[in-house]
Structures are given as structure tokens and as C-alpha cells.
C-alpha positions in Angstrom: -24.8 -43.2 -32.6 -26.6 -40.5 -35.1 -24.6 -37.6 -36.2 -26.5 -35.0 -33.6 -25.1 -37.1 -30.7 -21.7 -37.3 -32.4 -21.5 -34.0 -32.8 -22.6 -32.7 -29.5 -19.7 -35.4 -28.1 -17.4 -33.9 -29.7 -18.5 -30.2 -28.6 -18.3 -31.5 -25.1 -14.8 -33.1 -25.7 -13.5 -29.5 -26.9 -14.8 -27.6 -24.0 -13.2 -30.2 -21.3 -10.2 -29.5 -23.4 -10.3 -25.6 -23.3 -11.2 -26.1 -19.6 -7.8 -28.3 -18.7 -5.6 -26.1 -20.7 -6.6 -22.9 -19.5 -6.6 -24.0 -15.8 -2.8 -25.6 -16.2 -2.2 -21.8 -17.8 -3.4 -20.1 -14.4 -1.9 -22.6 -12.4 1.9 -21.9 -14.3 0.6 -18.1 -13.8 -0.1 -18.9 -10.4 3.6 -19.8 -9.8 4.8 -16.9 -11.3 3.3 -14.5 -9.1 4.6 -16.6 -6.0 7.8 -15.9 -7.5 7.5 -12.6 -8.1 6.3 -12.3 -4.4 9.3 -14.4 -2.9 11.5 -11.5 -4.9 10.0 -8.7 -3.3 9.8 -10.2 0.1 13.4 -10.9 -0.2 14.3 -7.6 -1.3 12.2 -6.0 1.5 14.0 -7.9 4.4 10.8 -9.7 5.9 11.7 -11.9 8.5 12.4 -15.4 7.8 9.8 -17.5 8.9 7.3 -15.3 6.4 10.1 -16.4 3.6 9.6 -20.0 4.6 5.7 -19.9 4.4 5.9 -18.7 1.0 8.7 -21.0 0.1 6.0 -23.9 1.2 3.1 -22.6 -0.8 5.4 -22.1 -3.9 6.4 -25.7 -3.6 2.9 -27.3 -3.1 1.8 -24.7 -5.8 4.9 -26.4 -8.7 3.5 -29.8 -7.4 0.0 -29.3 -7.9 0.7 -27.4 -11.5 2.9 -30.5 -12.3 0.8 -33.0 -11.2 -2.5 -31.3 -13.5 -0.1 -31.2 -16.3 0.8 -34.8 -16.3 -3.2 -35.9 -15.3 -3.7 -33.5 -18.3 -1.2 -34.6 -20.9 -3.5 -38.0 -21.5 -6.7 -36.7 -22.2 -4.9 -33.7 -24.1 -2.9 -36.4 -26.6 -6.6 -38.5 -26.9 -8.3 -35.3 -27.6 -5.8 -34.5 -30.0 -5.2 -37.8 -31.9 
């Protein structure tokens, strides 16, 4: 492999990376603002079956943001190392 193929590898590697990091960021960011919404639905006294549909999306929304991370952590520690 010449040093222009190398080189454009490795470019390519660094962008995937940028890529998986900053979607795991707006995942976790994701999950905040379902929090935050929770809180104010709460606080407003919505009725309860609203509370519970939220409740479900916040869960699937921690699983899906855990599950990227762990996918994630692999390539992250090859990237790195």
C-alpha cells in the first residue's frame, strides 16, 4: 500500500470516528431532553398514560444510546490504539 492510500485510510478512519462520537453525544443529549420533558410533564399534572408513553420512549432511548456506546467502544479503542 503506497503512502497516498495510507494516508487517505487513515483520513477515512478519523471521520468514521468523529461520526460515532458525535452521534453517541446527541444520543446522551437526546436523553436529557426526555428528562427534562418527563420533569415538566410531571410538574404540569398531565394525565398518566401521557407519563407512561414518555417513560417508554426514555427507556428505548437509554437502550439504544447504551447499546451505540458499547457497538462504539470497539472501533473507538482500535481507532485509538
Amino acid at each position: 500500500m503506497n503512502l497516498g492510500t495510507y494516508s487517505m485510510l487513515i483520513m477515512f478512519l478519523y471521520l468514521v470516528r468523529i461520526l460515532l462520537i458525535m452521534s453517541t453525544i446527541s444520543r446522551l443529549f437526546l436523553m436529557i431532553l426526555q428528562k427534562l420533558l418527563l420533569f415538566v410533564l410531571i410538574r404540569k399534572k398531565v394525565p398518566l398514560s401521557l407519563l407512561i408513553i414518555v417513560d417508554i420512549k426514555r427507556i428505548f432511548a437509554i437502550h439504544w444510546g447504551l447499546l451505540t456506546l458499547f457497538h462504539t467502544l470497539p472501533i473507538l479503542a482500535y481507532l485509538f490504539l
